[in-house]
N, C-alpha and C positions, 0 to 999 in steps of 0.2 A: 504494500500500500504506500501511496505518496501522503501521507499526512505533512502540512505542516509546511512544504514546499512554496507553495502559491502565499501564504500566509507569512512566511519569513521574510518573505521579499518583501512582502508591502503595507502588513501591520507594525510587523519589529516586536516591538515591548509592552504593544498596549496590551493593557491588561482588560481582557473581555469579561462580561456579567453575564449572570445568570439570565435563564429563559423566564422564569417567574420574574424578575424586572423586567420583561422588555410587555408583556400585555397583562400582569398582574396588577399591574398601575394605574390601568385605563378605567375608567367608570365602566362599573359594569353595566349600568342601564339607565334610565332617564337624565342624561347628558342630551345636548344637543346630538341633532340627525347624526351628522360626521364630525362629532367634538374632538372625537379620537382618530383621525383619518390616517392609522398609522402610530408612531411616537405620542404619549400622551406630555402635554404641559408637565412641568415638572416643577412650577412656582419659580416664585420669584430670580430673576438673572441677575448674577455680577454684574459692577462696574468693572469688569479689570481691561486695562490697555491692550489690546487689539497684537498689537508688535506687528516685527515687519512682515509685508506679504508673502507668500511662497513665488515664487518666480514665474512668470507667466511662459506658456508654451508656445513655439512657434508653430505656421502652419507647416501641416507637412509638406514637402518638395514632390513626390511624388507618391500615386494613390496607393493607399495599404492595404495588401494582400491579406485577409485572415490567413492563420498557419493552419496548418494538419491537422485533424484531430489526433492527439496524444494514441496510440497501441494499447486497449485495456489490458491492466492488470491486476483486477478485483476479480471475487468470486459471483460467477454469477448467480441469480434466485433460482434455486430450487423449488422443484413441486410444493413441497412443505413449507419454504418461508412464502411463498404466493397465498398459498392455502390460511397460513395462519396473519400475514398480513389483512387478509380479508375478515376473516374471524375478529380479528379484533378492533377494526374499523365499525365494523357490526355493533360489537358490544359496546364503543366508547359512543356511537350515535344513538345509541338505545340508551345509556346510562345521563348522557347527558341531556337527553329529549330532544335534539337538535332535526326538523324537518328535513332537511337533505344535506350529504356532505359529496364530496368528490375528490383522491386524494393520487397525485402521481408520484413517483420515485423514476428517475434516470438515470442508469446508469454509466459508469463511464466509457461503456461501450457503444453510447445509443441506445440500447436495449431501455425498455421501461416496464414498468405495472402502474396501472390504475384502476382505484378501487371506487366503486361507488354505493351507498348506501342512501336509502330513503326516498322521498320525494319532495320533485322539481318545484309542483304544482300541487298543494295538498286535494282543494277543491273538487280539481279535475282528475284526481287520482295518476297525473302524470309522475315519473320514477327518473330520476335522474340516472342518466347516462355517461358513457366515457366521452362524450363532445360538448355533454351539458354546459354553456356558459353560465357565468355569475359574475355578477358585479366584483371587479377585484382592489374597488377606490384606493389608499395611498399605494398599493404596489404599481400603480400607474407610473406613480414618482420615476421608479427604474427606467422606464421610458424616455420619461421629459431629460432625466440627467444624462442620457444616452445620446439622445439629442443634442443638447446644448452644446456636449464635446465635442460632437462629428462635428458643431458649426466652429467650434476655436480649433478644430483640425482644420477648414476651411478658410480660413483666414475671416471668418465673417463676424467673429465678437472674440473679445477679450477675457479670461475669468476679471481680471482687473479694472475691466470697462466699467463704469458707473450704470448703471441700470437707466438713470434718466437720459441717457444718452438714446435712448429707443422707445421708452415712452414719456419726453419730454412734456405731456401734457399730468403725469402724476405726481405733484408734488410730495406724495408722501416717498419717495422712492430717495429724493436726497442725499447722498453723502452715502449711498448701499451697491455695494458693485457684485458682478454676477455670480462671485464665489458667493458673496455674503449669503445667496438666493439662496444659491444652493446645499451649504453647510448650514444653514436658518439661523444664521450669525447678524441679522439685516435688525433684526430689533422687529419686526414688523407684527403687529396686534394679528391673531388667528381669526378672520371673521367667524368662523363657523362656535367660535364661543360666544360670539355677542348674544348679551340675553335677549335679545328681537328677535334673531333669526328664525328661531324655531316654529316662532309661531307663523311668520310670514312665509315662508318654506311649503309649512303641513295647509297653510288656511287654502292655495292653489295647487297640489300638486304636478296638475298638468300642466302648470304653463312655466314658460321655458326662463329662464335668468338671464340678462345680459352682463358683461364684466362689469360695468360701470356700475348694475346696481347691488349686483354683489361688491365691490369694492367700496361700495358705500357703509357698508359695516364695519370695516377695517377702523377701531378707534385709535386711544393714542398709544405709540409705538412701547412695549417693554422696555427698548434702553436705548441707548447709541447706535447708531450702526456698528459693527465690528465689536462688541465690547460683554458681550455676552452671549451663551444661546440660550433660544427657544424655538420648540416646535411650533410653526404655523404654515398652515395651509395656502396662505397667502400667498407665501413666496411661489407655489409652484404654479399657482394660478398665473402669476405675474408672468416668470420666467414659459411659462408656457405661449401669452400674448405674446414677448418680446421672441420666441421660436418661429412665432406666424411673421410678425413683421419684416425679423433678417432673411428664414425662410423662403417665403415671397409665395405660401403656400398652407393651408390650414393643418393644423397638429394632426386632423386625420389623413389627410394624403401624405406628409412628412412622415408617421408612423406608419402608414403602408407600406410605402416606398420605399424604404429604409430599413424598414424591419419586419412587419407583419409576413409580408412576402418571402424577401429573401431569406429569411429563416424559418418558412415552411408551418406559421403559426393560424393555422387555418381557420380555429376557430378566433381569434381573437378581430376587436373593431373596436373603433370610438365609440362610443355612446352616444346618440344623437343625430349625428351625422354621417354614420355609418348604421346598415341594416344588418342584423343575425345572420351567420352562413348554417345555421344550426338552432339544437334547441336551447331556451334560457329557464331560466331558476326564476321562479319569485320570491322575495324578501320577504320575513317574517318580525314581527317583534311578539317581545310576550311582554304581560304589565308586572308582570317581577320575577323572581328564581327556582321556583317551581314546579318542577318538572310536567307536574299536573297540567299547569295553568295551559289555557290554550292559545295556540299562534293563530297571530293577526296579520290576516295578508295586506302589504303595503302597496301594492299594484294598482295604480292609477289607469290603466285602461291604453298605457301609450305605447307597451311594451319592452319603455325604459326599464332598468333595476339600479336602484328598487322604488325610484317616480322620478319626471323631466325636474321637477324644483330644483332636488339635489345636487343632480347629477350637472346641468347646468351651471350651477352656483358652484361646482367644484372644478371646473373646467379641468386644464393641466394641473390640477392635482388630485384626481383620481377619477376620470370617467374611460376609462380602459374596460371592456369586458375579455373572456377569458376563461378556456378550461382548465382543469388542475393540469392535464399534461402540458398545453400550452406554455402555461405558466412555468412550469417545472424547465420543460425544454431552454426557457428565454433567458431563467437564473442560472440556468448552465451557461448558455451560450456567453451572457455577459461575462459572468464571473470569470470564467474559464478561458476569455482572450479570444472571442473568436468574433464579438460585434466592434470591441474599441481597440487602438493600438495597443503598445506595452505602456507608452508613456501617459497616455492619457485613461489606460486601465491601472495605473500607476496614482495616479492624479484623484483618480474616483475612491480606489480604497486603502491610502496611505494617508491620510489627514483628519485622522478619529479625535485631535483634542483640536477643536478648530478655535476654539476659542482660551487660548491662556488662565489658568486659576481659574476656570468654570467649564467643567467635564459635563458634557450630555448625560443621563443615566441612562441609556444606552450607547455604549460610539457609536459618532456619526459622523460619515464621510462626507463626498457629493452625492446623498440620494442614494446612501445606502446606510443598510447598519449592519452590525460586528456585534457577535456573542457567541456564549459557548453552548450548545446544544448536547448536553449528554456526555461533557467532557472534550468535543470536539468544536475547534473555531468553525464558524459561519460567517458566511453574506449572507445578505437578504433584506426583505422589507414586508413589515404587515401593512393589513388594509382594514380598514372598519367603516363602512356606512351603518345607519339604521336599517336592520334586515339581510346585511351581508358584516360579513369577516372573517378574511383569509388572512394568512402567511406563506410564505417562501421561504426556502434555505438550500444554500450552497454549501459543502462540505468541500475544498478545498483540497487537500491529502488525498481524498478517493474518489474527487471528480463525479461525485453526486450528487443530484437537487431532489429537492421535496418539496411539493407544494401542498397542500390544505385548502379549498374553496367552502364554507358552509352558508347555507341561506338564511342566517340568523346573526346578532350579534352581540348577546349576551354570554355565551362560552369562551374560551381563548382557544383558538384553534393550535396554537404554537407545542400545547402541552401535546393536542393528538399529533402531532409532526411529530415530536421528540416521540412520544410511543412507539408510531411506526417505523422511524428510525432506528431507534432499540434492537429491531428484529432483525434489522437489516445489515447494522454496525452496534457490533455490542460494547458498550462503553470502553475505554479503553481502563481499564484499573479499575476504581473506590469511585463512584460520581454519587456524590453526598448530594449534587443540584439536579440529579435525572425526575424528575416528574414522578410520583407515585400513583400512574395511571396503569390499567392495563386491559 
């Protein structure tokens, strides 16, 4: 096994957290729709000084070849861990009452499994399948940072450019440059916590958001630019507009073209703007923790997930849909050097303390995060809307991804990853942080 390879190069020393901080944190329920779109708030930020920038990259001189995929040399699944991956998919979507789950594993052969359990659509008695799409809101993020870089591979922005440089009509963006965006170092307030939203969101669900009046939630900023972080959704939303304008092209055809395609992700589409090539999942909420209690379909009639308000109001920062293998496949491909160069796959997950004397409680890179799953370093990025919440994880060393998609979003899907993982890569020694799921 390659443990640890991919990770020496470009974490180094950081010292990665447990899985239970990265979606233990989150409100588990009556937060706003997408409070948690991802990283939850973690209170109040530092003041500390910013220091100097990391050095900006040049464009590349000529286009970048992805390299070969690596020669596997992992054990592949047998009958019986297939068998009992499923088995216990089974029982942790029955234990935790969770209306449909959908869950892949890649390995680093290409090879996969995907398991699916429950159903899409309770109503209709529809069953979620291995193309079933779901909403996969902040793991969108992975995308838009994917983006940004191919464009500073291009010569067409800067990480150091000022942001107002491209939406010069946003005054809140002042004195915040594109890394800031992207590492959520910009100071900028999370609209999706403003206490108005919620109601204005749910009172229309069918009709659609434009940026301006989502951004009119955006109050006054956590701190300075550069001088602390905080998670908000803002920045991706922003960084997403400032995509369409260098672009010259909307974040769905730029995510086509660039990615959806060439890396064979068939089920996946924008939200909105793009139509289903398959079937989709409805969002559920329940009105508390109850296994009993019954879910409530959030389906607005437009065959958004999990309604246009949201998904509109989240723009570039999470309206991506997506199956678990999809997904699983994209957190390989990224991770793993085959979508960004070396330098700018360098750039994405080498800068986990991005802000001086105020450590994220999760590392966080550009639009990605770092922790240990089971004893073992991870990439990846979770997602939370009202009615959806998934996770993603890259295993590095052995050239694996896992993904998670469920139609609800009061469980933490991270812990059934870690489960399934289990099965698959058995801790390495004593994992005093493995999940006590089974």
């Amino acid at each position: 096994m390659r443990r640890g390879l991919l990770v020496a190069a470009t974490v180094g020393a950081v010292a990665l957290g447990s899985l239970v901080v990265l979606l233990g944190m989150q409100p588990a329920g009556g937060a706003g729709p997408i409070a948690a779109l991802g990283s939850p708030p973690t209170g109040p930020a530092a003041s500390t000084p910013a220091g100097s920038p990391p050095p900006v990259l040049q464009p590349a001189a000529t286009p970048w070849v992805p390299p070969p995929l690596p020669a596997p040399v992992g054990p592949r699944p047998t009958k019986k861990v297939v068998t009992a991956l499923q088995v216990r998919l089974d029982a942790l979507r029955t234990k935790y009452a969770i209306p449909g789950i959908s869950a892949s594993i890649v390995f680093d052969d290409g090879s996969s499994w995907t398991g699916v359990s429950g159903m899409a659509d309770l109503a209709a008695r529809r069953r979620v399948t291995p193309n079933t799409a779901f909403a996969v809101a902040s793991i969108s993020k992975t995308f838009i940072a994917a983006l940004i870089l191919d464009l500073v591979s291009e010569g067409r922005l800067g990480l150091e450019d000022k942001a107002s440089e491209y939406l010069p009509e946003e005054e809140m963006l002042t004195g915040i440059t594109i890394r800031m965006l992207l590492n959520h170092t910009s100071g900028l307030y999370d609209y999706f916590l403003h206490p108005k939203i919620d109601r204005a969101l749910r009172s229309e669900p069918a009709r659609g958001w434009s940026p301006a009046r989502t951004l009119g939630y955006v109050a006054k900023p956590y701190f300075p630019p550069g001088t602390g972080w905080r998670y908000s959704n803002t920045n991706y939303l922003v960084l997403g507009l400032i995509a369409e304008r260098v672009g010259g092209h909307s974040l769905a055809v730029q995510l086509r073209s660039r990615y959806f395609e060439p890396f064979g992700l068939q089920s996946a589409f924008y939200q909105v703007a793009e139509r289903p090539t398959g079937p989709t999942a409805h969002g559920y909420r329940f009105a508390g923790l109850g296994a009993s209690l019954r879910p409530i379909d959030l389906a607005d009639g437009t065959g958004i997930m999990p309604f246009k308000s949201v998904v509109t109001a989240a723009g570039g920062a999470g309206s991506v849909a997506a199956s678990s293998l999809d997904v699983a496949r994209w957190s390989r491909a990224l991770y793993g050097g085959r979508v960004l160069d070396a330098p700018r796959l360098g750039l994405m997950l080498g800068d986990f303390d991005p802000a001086p004397g105020y450590k994220p409680s999760i590392p966080y890179g550009l639009g990605v995060q770092a922790l240990d799953v089971n004893g073992f370093p991870t990439y990846g990025h979770s997602g939370r809307f009202i009615g959806f919440r998934g996770v993603v994880r890259y295993v590095p060393g052995d050239d694996i991804a896992i993904a998670v998609l469920t139609n609800q979003s009061r469980v933490d899907p991270g812990l059934i990853a870690a489960s399934l993982l289990r099965i698959v890569l058995p801790p390495p020694g004593p994992c005093g942080a493995c999940p006590e799921v089974s």
